[in-house]
C-alpha positions in Angstrom: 221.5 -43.0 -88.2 217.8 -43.6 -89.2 215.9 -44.6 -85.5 212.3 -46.0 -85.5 209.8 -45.0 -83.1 206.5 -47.2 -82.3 203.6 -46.3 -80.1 202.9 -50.1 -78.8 199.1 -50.7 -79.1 197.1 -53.4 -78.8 195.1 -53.0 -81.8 197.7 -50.9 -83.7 201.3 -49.8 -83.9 201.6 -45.6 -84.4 205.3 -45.4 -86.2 207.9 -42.5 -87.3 210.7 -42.2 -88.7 214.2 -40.1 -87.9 215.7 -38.6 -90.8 219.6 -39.8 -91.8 221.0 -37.0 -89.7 218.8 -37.9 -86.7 217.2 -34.3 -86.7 213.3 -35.0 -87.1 211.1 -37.5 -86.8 208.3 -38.0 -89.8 204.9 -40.4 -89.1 205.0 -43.3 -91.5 201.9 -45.5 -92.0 199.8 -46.7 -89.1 200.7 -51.2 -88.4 196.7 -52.2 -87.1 197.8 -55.3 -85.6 197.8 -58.8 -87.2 199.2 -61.3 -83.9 202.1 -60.5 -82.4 204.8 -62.6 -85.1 202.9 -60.9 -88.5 203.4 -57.2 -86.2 206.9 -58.3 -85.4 207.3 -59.1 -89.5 206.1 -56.0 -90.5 208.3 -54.1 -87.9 211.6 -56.2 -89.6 210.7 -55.2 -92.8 210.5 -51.2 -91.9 214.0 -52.0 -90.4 215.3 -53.6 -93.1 214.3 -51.3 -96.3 215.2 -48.2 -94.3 218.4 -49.0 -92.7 217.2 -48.3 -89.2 220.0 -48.7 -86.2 217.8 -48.5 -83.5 214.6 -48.3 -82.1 212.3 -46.3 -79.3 209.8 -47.5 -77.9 207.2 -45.7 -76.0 206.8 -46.6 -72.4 203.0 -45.2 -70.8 203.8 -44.4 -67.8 201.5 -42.6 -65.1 202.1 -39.7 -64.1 203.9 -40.2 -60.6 206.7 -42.2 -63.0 205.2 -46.0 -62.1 204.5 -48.6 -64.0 201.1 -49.9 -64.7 200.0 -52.6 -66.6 199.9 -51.0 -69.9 203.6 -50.5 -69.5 204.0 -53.8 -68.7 202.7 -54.8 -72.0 204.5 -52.3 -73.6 208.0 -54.1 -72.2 207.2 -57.7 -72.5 206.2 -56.1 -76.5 210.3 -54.7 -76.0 211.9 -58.2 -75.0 209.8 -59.7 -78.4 211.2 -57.0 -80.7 214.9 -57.3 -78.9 214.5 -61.1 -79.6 213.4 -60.6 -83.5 215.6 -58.1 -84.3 219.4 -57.4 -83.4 219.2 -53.8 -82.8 219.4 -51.6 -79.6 215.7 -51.1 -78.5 215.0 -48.4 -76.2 212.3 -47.1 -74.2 210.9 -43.4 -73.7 208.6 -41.7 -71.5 205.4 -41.2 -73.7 203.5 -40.0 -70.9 200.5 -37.8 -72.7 201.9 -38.1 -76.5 198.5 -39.2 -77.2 196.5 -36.5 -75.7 199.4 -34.1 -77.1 198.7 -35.7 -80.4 194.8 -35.4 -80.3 195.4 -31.6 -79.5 197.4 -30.6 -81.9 195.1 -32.2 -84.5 192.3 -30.6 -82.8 194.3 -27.2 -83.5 194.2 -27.9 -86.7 190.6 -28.7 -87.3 191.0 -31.8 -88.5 187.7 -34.0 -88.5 187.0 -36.7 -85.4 187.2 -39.4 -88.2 190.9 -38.1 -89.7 192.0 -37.9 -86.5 191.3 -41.3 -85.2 193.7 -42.3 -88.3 196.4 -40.2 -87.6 196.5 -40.1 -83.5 199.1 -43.6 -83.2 201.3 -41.7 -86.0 201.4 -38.5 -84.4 201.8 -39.7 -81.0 205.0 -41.8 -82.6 206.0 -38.5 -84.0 206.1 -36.9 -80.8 208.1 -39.2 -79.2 210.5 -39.5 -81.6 211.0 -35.8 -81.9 211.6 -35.7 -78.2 213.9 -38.7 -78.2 215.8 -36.5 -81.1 215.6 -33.3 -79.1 217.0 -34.8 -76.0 220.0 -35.9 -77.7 219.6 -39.2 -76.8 221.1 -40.1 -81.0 224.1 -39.6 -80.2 224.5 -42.3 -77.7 
């Protein structure tokens, strides 16, 4: 079952990608946003040429488990992609896949300006891989 992560952003989309056996997650290319219906497009497209089944969705929350705005965003973004596409969308705690993201790139002394590019894909990566790891797949 090939799943799709996104990192919701307002000016871009970080994706990934489960492999057929729903083992690991790889980054794809980065979505910078063109309006919500061209994003949603896009997003169909991905679905369609790769056979996904379902698709996570990072939810920011803070750290005492609330919801703040930008995870209010992040769900009215879930209802859109639930209405465009008929596939199970769910959501998954991305608390600090970003910063994760920006250290591990750190670690590997990548420059500021390669890791501005690669941060959304990573951070997709990451929650993926811990969607994957939790066993939530098999579901």
């Amino acid at each position: 079952m090939r799943i799709l992560a996104i990192d919701y952003g307002k000016k871009r989309f970080g994706l990934a990608m489960s492999d057929p056996l729903g083992l690991t997650a790889q980054g794809l290319p980065t979505i910078v946003s063109g309006g919500r219906q061209k994003d949603l497009e896009q997003i169909a497209e991905i679905v369609r040429e790769n056979g996904v089944e379902k698709i996570v969705v990072g939810l920011p929350r803070k750290m005492d488990g609330t919801l703040g705005l930008a995870a209010r965003e992040v769900l009215a973004f879930v209802e859109e992609v639930k209405t465009h596409l008929d596939l199970p969308v769910i959501t998954w705690d991305e608390r600090l896949s970003s910063k994760r993201a920006e250290r591990e790139m750190i670690s590997a002394d990548l420059s500021r300006a390669k890791r501005k590019g690669r941060r959304d894909k990573i951070a997709a990566q990451l929650i993926l891989q811990s969607f994957l790891d939790a066993g939530k797949n098999k579901q």
